[in-house]
Each structure stands twice: as C-alpha cells, then as structure tokens.
C-alpha positions in Angstrom: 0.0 0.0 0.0 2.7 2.4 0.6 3.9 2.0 -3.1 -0.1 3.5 -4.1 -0.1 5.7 -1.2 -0.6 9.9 -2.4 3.1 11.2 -2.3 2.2 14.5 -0.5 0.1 12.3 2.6 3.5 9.4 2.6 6.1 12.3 2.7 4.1 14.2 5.3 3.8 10.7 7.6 6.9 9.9 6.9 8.2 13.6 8.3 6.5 13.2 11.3 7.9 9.8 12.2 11.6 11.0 11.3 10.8 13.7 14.1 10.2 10.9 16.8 12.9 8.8 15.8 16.0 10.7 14.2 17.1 9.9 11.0 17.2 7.3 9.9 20.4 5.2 8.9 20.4 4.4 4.7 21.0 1.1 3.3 20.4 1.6 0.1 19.8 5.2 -1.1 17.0 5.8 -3.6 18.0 4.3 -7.0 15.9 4.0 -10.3 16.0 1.2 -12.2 13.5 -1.2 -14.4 11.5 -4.1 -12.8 9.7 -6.6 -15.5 5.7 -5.8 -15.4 4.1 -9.7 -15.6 0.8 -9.6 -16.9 -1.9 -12.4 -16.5 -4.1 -13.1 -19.3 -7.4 -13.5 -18.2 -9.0 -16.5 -20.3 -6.0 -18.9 -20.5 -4.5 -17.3 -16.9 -1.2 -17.6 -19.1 1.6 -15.1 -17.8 3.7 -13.0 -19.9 6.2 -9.9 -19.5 3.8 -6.9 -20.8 7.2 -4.9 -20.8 9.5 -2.9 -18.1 8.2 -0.4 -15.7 10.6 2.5 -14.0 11.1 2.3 -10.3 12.6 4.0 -7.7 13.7 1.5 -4.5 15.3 2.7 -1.3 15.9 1.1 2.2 16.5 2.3 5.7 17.1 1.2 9.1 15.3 2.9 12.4 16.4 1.7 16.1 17.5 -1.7 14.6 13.7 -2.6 12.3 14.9 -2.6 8.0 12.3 -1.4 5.8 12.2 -1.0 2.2 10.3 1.2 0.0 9.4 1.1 -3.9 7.5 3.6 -6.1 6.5 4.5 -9.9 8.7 6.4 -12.1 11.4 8.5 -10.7 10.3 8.9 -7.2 12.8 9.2 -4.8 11.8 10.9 -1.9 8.6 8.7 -2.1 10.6 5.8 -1.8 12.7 7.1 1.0 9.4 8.0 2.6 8.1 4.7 2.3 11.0 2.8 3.4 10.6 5.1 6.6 6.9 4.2 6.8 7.8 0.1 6.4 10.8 0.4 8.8 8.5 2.0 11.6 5.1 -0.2 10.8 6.5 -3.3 9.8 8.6 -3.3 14.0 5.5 -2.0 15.5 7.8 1.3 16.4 6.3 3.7 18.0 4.2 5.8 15.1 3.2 2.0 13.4 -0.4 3.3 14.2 -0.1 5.9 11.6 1.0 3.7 8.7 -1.5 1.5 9.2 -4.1 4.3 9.3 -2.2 5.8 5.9 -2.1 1.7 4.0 -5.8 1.6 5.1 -6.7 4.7 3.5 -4.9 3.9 0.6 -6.5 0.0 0.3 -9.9 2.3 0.6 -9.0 4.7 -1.9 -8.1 1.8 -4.5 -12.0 0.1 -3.8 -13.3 3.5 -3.7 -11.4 4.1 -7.3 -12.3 0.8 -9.1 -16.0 1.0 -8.3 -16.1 4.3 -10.1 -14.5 2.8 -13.0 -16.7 -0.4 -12.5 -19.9 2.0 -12.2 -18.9 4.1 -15.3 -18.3 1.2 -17.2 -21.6 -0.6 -16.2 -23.3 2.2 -18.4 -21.7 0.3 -21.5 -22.6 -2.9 -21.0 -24.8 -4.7 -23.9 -26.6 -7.8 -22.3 -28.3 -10.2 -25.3 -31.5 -12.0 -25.0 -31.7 -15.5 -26.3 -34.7 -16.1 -28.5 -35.8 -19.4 -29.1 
C-alpha cells in the first residue's frame, strides 16, 4: 500500500515519524531502475512480461527494524518516505499506528477508485437476449 499511497500524505507521515525517531540510517539510497511488469491473461491465466516499468527502490534502518520502500517512475523521496513508513510499521515502532491508518486509506481509496470505473463502465454494458 505504501507503493499507491498519495506522495504528499507518505512524505508528510513519513516527516512526522523521522521527528520521533532521528534519521534514519540508509541502506540503500533511492535508485531507479526497471523491474519486469508480468501480466496475467485473463482467459487462458497464461503469464507474460507486458514490458518494463521505472522504479525507484530505497531502504533504511530505524532503532534496529529494516524497511524497504518502492514507487512508480522517478520517485525518490517517495521511496525514502516509504521505506521510513515500512521500517517503523512493519517493528511496531512507535508511530506504526499511523502507517496503518495511511495503507488503510490507501486499500480504501483503491476500492473506492475501481467501483467508479466499475460504475462508469456498467453504463456500457450490452446484455443479449436468447430467443428461441
């Protein structure tokens, strides 16, 4: 979730739990690179490689707990920000509250998105009548 999560809401999170634990020690700065985008198809449920996808990856360390973060395109702060956020929610540090409350909002944002699309696209549906 904090891969989808609004850049402006992650960085602001993330901020807040830098000010009640320090900064925090960097693995692996924030690097762009390519990952492989796999693709199901939805008939034959046959996997292929749709094509490659830019990503930017960072990971941190905060009072001993690792966390990793990943994001579209050339995000870098994002992905510091969410390597932040995992560090802290994924050792139940103190601040874990708020990325759960943050990769909740997100999960409902993502529902709350695809039912639009599902209701928009409901208008163009044809539906067939057998006749016998």
């Amino acid at each position: 979730m904090l891969a989808a999560a609004e850049h402006s809401v992650l960085l602001e999170v993330a901020e807040r739990l830098i000010g009640k634990h320090g900064l925090p020690e960097i693995i692996s700065p924030p690097t762009v690179g390519l990952i492989a985008l796999e693709v199901r198809e939805p008939i034959e449920r046959i996997r292929f490689r749709l094509g490659d996808v830019v990503v930017t990856r960072a990971e941190v360390e905060i009072r001993g707990g690792a966390g990793w973060g990943i994001r579209a395109g050339d995000d870098r702060a994002g992905s510091l920000a969410a390597a932040v956020c995992a560090a802290v929610g994924d050792h139940g540090l103190q601040g874990h509250e708020e990325v759960d409350r943050l990769c909740q909002a997100t999960a409902d944002r993502i529902v709350a998105d695809d039912l639009a699309e599902w209701a928009e696209l409901a208008e163009t549906i044809v539906e067939f009548e057998e006749l016998d």
